[in-house]
Backbone as numpy.savetxt, mean C-alpha at the origin, in Angstrom:
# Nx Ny Nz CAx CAy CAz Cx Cy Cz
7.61 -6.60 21.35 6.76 -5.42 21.35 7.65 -4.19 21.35
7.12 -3.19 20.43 7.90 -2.05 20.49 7.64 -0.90 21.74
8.75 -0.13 22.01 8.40 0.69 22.83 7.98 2.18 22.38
6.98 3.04 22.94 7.03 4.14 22.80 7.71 5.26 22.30
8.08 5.67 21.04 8.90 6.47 20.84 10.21 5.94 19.85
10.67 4.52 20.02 11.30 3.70 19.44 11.29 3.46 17.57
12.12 3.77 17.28 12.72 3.40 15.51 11.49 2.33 15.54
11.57 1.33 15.89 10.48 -0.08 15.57 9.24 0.56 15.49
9.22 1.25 16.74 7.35 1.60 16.51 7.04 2.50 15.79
8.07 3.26 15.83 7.79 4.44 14.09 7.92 3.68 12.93
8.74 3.16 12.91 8.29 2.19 11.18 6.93 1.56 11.20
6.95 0.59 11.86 5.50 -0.15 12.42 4.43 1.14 12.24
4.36 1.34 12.76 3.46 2.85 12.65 3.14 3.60 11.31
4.22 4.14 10.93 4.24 3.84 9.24 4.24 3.21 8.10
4.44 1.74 8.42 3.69 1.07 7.67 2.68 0.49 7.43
1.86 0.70 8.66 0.46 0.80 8.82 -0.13 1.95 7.78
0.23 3.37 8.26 -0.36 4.23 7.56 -0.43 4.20 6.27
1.10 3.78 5.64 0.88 3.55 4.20 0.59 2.44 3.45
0.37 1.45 4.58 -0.45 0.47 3.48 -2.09 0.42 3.86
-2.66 1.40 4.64 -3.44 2.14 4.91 -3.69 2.85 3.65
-3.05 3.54 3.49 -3.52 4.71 2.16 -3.40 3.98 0.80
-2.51 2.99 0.71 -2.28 2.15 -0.60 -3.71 0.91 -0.73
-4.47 0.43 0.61 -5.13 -0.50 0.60 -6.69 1.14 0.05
-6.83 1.92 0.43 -7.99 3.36 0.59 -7.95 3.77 -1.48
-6.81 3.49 -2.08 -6.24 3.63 -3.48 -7.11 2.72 -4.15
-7.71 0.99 -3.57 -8.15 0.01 -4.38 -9.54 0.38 -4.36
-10.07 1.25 -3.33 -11.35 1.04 -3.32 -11.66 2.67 -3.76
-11.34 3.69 -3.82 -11.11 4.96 -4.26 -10.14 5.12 -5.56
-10.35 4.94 -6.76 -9.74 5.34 -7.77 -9.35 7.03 -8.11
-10.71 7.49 -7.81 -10.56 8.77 -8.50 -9.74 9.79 -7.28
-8.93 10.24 -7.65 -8.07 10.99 -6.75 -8.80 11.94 -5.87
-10.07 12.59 -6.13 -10.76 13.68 -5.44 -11.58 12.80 -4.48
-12.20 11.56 -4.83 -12.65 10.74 -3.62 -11.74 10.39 -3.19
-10.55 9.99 -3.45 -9.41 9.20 -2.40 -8.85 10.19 -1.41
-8.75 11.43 -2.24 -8.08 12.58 -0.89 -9.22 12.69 0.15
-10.43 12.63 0.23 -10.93 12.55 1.27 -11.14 11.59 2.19
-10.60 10.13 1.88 -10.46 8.77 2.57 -9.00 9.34 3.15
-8.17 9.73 1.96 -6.93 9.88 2.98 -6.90 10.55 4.17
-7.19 11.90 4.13 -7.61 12.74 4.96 -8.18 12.02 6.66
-9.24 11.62 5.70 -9.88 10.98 7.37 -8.99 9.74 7.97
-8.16 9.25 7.04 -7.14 8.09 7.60 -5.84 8.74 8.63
-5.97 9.60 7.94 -4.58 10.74 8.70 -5.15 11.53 9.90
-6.31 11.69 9.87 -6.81 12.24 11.12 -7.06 11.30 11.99
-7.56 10.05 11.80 -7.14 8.80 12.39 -6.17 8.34 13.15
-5.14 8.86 12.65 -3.85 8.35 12.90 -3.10 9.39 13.95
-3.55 10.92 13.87 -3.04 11.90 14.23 -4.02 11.69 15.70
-4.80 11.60 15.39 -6.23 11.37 16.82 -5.15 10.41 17.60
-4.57 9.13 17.14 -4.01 8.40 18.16 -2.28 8.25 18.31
-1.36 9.65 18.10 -0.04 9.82 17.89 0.51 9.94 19.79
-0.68 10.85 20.16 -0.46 11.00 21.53 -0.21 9.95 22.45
-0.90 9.20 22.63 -0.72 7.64 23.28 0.55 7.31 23.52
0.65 6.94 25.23 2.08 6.35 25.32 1.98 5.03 26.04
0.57 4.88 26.18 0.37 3.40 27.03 0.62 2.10 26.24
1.77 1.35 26.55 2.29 0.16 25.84 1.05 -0.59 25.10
0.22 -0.67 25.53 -0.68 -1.75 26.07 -1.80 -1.53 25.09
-2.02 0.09 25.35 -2.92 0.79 24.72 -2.46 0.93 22.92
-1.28 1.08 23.35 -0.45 1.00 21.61 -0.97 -0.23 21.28
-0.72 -0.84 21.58 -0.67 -2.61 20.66 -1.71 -3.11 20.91
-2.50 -2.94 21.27 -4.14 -2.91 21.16 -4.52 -2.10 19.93
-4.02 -0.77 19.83 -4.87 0.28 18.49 -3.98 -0.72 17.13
-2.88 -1.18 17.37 -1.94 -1.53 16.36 -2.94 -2.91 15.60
-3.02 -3.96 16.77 -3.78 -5.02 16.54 -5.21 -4.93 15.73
-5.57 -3.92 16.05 -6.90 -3.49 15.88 -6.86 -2.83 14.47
-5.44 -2.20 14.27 -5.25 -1.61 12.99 -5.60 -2.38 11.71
-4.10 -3.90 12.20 -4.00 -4.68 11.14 -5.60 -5.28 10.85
-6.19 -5.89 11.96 -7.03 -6.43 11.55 -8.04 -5.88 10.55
-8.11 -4.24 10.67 -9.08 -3.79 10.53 -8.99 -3.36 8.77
-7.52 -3.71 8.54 -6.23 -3.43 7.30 -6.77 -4.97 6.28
-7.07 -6.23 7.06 -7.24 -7.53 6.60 -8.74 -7.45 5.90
-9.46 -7.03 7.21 -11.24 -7.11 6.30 -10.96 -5.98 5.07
-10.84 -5.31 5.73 -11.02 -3.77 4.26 -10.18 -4.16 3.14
-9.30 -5.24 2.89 -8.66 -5.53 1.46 -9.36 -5.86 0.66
-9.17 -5.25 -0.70 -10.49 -5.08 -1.48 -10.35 -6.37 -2.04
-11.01 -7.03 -3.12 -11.01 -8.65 -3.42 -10.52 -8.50 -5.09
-10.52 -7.69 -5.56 -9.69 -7.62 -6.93 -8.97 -5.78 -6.97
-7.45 -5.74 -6.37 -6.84 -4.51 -5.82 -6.57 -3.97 -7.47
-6.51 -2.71 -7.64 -6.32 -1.84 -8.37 -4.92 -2.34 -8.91
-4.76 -2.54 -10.34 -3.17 -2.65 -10.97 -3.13 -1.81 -11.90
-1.86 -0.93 -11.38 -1.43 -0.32 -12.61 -1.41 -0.78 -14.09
-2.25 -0.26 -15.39 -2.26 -1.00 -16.36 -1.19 -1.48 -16.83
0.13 -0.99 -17.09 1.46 -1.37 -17.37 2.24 -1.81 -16.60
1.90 -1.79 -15.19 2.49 -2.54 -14.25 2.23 -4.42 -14.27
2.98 -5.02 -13.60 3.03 -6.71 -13.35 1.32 -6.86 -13.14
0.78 -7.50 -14.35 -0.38 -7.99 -13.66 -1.33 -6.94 -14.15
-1.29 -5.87 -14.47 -2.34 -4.66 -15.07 -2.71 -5.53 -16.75
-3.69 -4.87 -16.89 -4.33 -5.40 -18.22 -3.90 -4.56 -19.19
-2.32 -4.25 -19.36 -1.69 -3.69 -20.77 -0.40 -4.34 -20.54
0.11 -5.06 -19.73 1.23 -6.01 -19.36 1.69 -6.52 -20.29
3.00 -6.15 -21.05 3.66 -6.98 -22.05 2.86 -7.33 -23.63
1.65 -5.87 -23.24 1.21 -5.69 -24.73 1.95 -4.94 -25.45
1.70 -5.39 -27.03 2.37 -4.78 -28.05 4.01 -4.59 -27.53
4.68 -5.70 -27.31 6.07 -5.75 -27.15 6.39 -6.00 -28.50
7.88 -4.87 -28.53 8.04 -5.17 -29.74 8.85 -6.75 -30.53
8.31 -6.78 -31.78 8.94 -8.11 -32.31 10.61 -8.40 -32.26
10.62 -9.78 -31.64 12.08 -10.52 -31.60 12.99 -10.40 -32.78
13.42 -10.04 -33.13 14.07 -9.88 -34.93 15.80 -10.45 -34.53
15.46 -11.72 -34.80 16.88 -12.82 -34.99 18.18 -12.13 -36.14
18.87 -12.02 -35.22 20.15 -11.79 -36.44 20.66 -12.57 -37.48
20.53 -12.78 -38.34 20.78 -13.92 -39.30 22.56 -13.89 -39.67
22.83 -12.68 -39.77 24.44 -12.38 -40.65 25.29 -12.94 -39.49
25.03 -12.90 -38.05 25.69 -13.74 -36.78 25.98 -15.17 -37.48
24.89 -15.78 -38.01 25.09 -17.07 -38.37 25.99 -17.51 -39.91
26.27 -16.63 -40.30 27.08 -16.92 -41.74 28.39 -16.34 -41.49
29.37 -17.53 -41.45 30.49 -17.02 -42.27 31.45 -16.79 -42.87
């Protein structure tokens, strides 16, 4: 368990938030609805920065992930040209074999 104030619990902490805002991205496409999911995720987060009770931390943390597990959307947003997006390794251009390598 991390302590209060500690490198661990600031990463931990931040990687909550941003896979928080990256999981708020699958279900909010359009950027003007997503800034207002973000918004309220960050006020979320800012509401519970104060907290120094161990106990009380890793309770909101627990409560985070879980709450990080239901809300994953069931088919996540892919970049179209990214791994897995539906323009992936379209229109690559043609293999063109050197032939004059082989003669000589």
């Amino acid at each position: 368990m991390s302590t209060v104030g500690s490198v661990a619990h600031r990463l931990q902490v931040q990687s909550l938030y941003k896979r928080s805002l990256k999981l708020s991205l699958d279900w909010y496409i359009q950027r003007d609805l997503w800034r207002q999911k973000a918004l309220q995720i960050r006020a979320r987060f800012d509401q519970n920065k104060n907290i120094t009770n161990p106990k009380q931390l890793q309770a909101l943390i627990q409560s985070t992930e879980k709450e990080l597990q239901e809300w994953a959307h069931p088919d996540p947003y892919k970049l179209p040209l990214g791994p897995e997006g539906t323009k992936w390794e379209r229109n690559l251009p043609p293999i063109v074999h050197d032939t004059s390598a082989h003669h000589h």
